[in-house]
N, C-alpha and C positions, 0 to 999 in steps of 0.2 A: 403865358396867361396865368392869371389864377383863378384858382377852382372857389365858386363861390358855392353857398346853397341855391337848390333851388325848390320849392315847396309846392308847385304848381299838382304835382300825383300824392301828396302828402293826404292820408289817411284815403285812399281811393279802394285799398283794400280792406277795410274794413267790414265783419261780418263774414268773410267768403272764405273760401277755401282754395287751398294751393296742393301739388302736388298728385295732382288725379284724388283730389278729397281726403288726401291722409294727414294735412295741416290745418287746421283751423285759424284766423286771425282774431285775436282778443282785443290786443288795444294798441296804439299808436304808442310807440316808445319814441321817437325819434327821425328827423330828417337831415339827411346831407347832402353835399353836393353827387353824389351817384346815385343815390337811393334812400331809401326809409325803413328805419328797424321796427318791430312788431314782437309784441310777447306775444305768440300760439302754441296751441294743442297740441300734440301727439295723436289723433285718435285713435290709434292702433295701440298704442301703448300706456296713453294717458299723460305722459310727458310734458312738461314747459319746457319749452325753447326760447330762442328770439331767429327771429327770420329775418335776416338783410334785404332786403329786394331793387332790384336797381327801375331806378325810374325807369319810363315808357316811353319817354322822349329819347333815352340815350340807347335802346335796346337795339336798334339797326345800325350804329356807331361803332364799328368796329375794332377801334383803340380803350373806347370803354369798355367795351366787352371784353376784351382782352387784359384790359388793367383788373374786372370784375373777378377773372378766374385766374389772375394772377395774387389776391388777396385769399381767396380758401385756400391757393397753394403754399402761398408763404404760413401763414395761418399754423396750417396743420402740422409745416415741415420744423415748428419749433416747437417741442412737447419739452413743457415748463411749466409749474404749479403756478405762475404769473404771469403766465398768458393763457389769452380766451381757447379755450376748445373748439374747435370748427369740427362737425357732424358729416356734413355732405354738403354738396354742389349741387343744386337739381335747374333743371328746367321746366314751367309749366307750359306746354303745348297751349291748353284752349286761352291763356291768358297772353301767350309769347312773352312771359316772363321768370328772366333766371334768377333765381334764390339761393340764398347762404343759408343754411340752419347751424343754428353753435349755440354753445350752450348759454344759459337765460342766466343770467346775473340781478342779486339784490340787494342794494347797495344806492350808489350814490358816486358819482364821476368828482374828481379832484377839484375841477372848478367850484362844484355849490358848494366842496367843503371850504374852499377859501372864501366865498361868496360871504359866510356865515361865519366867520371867523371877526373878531375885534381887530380893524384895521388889514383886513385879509392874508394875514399871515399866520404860521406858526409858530411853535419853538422850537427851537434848535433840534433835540431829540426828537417830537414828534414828526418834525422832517425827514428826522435821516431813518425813522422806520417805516416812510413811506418810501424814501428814494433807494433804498439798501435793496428790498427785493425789485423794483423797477429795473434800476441799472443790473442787477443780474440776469433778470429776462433778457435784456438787448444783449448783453455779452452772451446767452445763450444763442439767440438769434444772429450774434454777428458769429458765431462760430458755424452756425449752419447755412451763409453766407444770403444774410435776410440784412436787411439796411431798412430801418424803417421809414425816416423821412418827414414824419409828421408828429412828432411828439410834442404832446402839447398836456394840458390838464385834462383838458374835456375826451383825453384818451387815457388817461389813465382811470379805473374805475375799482372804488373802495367797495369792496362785499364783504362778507362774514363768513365764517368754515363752519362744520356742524359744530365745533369746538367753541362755535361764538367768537374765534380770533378776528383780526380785521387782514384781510388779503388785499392788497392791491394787484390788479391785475391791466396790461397792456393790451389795450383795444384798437380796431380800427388798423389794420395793416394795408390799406384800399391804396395807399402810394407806393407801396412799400418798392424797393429794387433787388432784384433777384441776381446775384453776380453769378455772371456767365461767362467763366474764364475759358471755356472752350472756343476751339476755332471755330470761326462761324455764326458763334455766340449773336442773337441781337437781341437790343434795350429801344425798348419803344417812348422812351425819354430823349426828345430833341435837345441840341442847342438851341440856350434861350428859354428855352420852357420851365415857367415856376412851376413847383408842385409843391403844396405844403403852406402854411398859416406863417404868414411874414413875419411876425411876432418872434419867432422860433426857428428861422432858419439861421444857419451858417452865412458867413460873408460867401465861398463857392459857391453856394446854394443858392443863394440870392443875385449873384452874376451870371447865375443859368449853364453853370461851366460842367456839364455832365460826368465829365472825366476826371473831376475831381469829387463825385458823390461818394463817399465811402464811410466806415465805422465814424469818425471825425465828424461827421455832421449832426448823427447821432450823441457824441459827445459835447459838443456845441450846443444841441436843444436842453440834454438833460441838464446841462448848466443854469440854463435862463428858467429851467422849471424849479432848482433850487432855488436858484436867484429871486426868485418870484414869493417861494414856501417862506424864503428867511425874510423876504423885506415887506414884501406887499405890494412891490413895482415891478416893474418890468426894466430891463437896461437900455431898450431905446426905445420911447416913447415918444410919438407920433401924433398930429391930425388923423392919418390913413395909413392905408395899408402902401402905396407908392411913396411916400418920403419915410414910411419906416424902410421900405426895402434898400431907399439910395443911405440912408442913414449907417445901415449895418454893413453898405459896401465903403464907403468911405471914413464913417469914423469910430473912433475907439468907446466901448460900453462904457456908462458910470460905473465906476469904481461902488462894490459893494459894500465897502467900508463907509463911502461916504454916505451911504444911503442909511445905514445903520452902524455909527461907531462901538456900540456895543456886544458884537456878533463877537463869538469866539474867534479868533483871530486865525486858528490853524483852518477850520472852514471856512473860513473867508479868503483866505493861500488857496483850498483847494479851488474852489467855484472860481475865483478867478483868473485861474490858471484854465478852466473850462473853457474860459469866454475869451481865450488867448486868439487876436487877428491871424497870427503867427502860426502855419500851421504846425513847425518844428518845432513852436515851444508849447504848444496844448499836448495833451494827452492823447498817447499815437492811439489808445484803445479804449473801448467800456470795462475796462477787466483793468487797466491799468486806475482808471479813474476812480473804481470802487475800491481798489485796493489803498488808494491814497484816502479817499474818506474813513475808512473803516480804521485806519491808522491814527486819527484825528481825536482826541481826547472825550470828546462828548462820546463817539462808540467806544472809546475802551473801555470810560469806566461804568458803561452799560452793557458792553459784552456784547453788543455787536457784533452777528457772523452775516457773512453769505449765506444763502439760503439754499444753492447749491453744494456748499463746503462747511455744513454746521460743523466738523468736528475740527477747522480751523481754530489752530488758538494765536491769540493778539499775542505779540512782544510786550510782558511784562519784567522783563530781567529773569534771571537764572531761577529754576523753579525749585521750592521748597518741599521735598519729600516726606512726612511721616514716615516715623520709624514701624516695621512689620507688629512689632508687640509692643505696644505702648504703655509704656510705665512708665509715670511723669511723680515726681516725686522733690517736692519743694521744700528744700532746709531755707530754715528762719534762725537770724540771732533773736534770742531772746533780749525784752527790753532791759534799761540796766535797773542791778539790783535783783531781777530773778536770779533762781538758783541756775545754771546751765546745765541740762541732760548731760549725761553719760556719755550716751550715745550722738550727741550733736556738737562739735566744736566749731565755733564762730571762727572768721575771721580775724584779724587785727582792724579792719575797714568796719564792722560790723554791718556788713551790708547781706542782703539776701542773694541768694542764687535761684536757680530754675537749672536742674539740671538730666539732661534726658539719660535716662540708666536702663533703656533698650538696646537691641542690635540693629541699627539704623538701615535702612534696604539699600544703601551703597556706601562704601567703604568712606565714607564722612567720618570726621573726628566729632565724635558731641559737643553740641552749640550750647554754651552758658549764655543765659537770657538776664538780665537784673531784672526783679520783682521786686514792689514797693511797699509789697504787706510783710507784714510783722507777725505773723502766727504760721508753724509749719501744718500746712495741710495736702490733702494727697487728692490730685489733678483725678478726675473719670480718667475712662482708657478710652481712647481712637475707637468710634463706630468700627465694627467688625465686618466686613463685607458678606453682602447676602448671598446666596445662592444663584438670586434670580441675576446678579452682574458677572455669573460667568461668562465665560465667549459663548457663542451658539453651539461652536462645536462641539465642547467640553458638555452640554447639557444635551447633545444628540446623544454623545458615549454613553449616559447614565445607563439608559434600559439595557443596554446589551451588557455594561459592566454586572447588571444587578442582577442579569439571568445566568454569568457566568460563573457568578458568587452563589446563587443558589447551586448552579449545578454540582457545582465544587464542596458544597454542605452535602448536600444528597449523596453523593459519590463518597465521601468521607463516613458518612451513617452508615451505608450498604457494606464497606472495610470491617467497620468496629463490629457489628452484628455478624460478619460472616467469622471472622476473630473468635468473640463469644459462643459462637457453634463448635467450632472448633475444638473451643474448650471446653466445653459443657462434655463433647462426645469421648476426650483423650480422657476425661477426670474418671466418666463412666466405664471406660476400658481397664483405669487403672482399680477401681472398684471390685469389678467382677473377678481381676488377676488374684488381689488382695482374698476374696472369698474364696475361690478353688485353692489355695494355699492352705485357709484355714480350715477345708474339709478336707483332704488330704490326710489317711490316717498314717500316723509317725512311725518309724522303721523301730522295730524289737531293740530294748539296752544291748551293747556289747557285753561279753561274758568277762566276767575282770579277769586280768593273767595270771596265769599259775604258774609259781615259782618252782626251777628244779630243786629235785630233793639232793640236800646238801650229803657231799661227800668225805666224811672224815679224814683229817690227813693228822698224821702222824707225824710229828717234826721228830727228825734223828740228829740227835746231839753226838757231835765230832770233836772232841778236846785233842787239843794237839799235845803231843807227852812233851813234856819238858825238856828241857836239858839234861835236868841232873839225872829228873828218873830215865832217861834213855841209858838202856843197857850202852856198855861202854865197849861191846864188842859190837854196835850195831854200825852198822857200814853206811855210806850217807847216799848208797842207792835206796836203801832201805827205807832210809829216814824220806827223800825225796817218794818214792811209791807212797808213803802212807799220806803226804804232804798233796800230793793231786789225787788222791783218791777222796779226801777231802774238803778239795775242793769241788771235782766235780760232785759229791753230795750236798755242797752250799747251793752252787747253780740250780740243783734240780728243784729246789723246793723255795717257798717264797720267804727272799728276804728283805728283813724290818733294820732300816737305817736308821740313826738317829746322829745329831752332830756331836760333835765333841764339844766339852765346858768352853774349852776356851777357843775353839775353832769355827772357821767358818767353811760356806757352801764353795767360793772359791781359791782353789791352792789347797786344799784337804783332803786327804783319802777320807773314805767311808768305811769304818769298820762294821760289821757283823753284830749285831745285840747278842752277846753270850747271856743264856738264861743258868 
């Protein structure tokens, strides 16, 4: 079957209160096939919301009730800056009716913005930065094993941040499938059973084949909602909603190309690659799909990330480092006929150079650039990195370094001053020594020495007699007595050597000074 709207409880709440009187209802936002959305009050808090409320007719239904509180569950179980916020699940007792609160959006759903659009489409760029955070939500969702099923424009809803950016954000999870790979698992999704805006389903999806609902279908919708941003059409277009569905089981989508020859041609590869029958040749994921768009020239050279993964960078080829200390210094030949610096010799080519005369931050050989000016001038240096691009961590360190650094001054001061004490007390010690010194009275002169009194000596002169005068009867004992008796009177008394004229101290006897 398919889920139509139905409007019959459409603004029935109006005025009243929900919640045992803690929601107020303001204004009719909205009706769908299970229920009607409402901006309300907070009263407790002051708060806007939006309130889901599921019709009155379907409240004793117990597959709806169960599909009801299977959307706050899927809901909430994706936390994504692009997807709705769901609050709580309640039920109102006196009205027997159960409520979504989640958070109140203001903005404008995808559909009026194409409604309003010249020819209802986009550009290229303004598509892909509505569909870049979209397709990340569902790959968020398909990782927390949430299938949405119903993607369409009129679910995607364009609001604002306090920043004033524009957010798109994924509404409406009310189909959504909950994979329940456990034993036992059940899925309140028949065989046969449509669920979802025929517009936008998958060919499985459209043959009612349950067992093949999975991420794939998802990537299928998000195809035909590109397909729609870039062209303005739709890929199989219909009378109704029954020969759109047999359409999309049996034949192949118009070719995006033909619908618009002049589409970038690698986004036109991707999306049609989305809306592949095939299911082996479509994109097995939402993570694979954005990854192929984002590779696609219109987001490179806008720098296009994930919204999950900003700090992703595109494949641009081999990256270009600045050198740590930039000093860029451009020799010029001069024109001809100037005189040429000293200091600058030209080529033979006479051509300019650019040459980097830094330490480059990886062992690169410096890169000669050609420069087509003619006068040497001297480049700025590379912005200097601020403070504030340190890591976190390096800027937790500071305070503790700073208090380590004081202590270490402090501790240094308390040294030098106990030093100076020190010294101040040794210099006063050596003071006081110095003065008891000079009071000190000095010990009496020494008496000067007194010489003994000299003894006269009497030198005895001992001539030896001659030859001739010696008597001729004197006998040579005689002669020898008198000969040591004179000598021992030389030994006794002191004698004065002198050398001889022609002699020396050694090989010479020493005669006697005869006076």
């Amino acid at each position: 079957m398919l889920v139509e709207d139905n409007a019959d409880d459409a603004g029935a709440l109006l005025g009243q209160t929900l919640g045992g009187g803690k929601y107020r209802i303001d204004r009719l936002l909205g009706s769908g096939g299970y229920g009607e959305v409402y901006e309300a009050t907070n009263l407790n808090t002051g708060r806007r919301v939006a309130i889901k409320a599921l019709h009155a007719h379907l409240v004793r239904n117990a597959g709806v009730w169960q599909r009801f509180r299977q959307e706050a569950q899927a809901a909430t179980k994706v936390v994504h800056e692009n997807v709705i916020d769901v609050f709580d699940l309640e039920f109102d007792a006196e009205k027997s009716r159960p409520f979504i609160v989640q958070e109140f959006l203001s903005g404008e759903p995808l559909s009026d913005r194409l409604d309003n659009q010249p020819g209802q489409r986009l550009a290229p760029l303004d598509a892909m930065r509505i569909a870049i955070p979209v397709m990340d939500a569902l790959a968020a969702a398909h990782a927390s094993g949430i299938i949405h099923r119903d993607l369409k424009p009129e679910n995607i809803f364009l609001t604002v941040d306090r920043l004033g950016r524009e957010v798109p954000k994924v509404i409406d999870f009310g189909i959504a499938k909950l994979v329940d790979n456990t034993e036992g698992g059940t899925n309140s999704t028949r065989t046969g059973m449509l669920l979802g805006t025929p517009a936008y389903m998958s060919p499985e999806q459209a043959m009612g084949d349950v067992t093949l609902i999975d991420a794939q279908c998802d990537v299928w919708a998000m195809g035909v909602v590109l397909y729609e941003m870039l062209s303005g059409r739709l890929p199989y277009e219909a009378e109704n909603s029954t020969i759109t569905v047999g359409m999309i089981q049996f034949r192949e989508p118009v070719r995006l190309a033909e619908r618009d020859p002049s589409l970038p041609s690698d986004v036109v590869a991707v999306v049609e690659r989305a809306l592949t029958r095939e299911r082996a040749a479509r994109f097995a994921s939402m993570q694979a799909f954005l990854d192929a768009l984002l590779a696609t020239n219109v987001c490179r050279d806008e720098g296009l990330v994930s919204p999950s993964r900003p700090s992703m960078q595109i494949d641009r080829g081999p990256p270009v480092r600045p050198p740590r200390l930039a000093s860029l210094v451009e020799v010029q030949a001069p024109p001809a006929g100037d005189p040429t610096p000293s200091d600058l010799t030209p080529d033979a080519s006479h051509s300019s150079t650019l040459v980097e005369a830094a330490a480059p931050a990886r062992s690169d050989p410096p890169r000669v650039v050609t420069s087509p000016y003619k006068k040497a001038r001297s480049l700025s240096p590379l912005p200097v990195p601020r403070r504030s691009d340190a890591p976190p961590e390096r800027r937790a360190r500071r305070p503790v370094v700073l208090v380590a650094a004081g202590l270490t001054v402090a501790v240094a001061l308390a040294c030098a001053a106990l030093v100076v004490t020190l010294q101040g007390r040794s210099s006063a010690t050596a003071r006081d020594a110095a003065a008891a010194l000079v009071a000190r009275p000095s010990p009496p002169p020494l008496a000067a020495p007194v010489a003994p009194p000299a003894v006269p000596v009497t030198p005895v002169v001992v001539d030896a007699p001659d030859a001739a005068a010696r008597p001729a009867d004197a006998t040579p004992s005689a002669v020898d007595d008198a000969s040591s008796l004179a000598r021992d009177d030389d030994a006794a008394r002191p004698r004065r050597h002198r050398h001889r004229a022609h002699g020396d101290r050694r090989g010479h006897e020493l005669a006697p000074d005869t006076e």
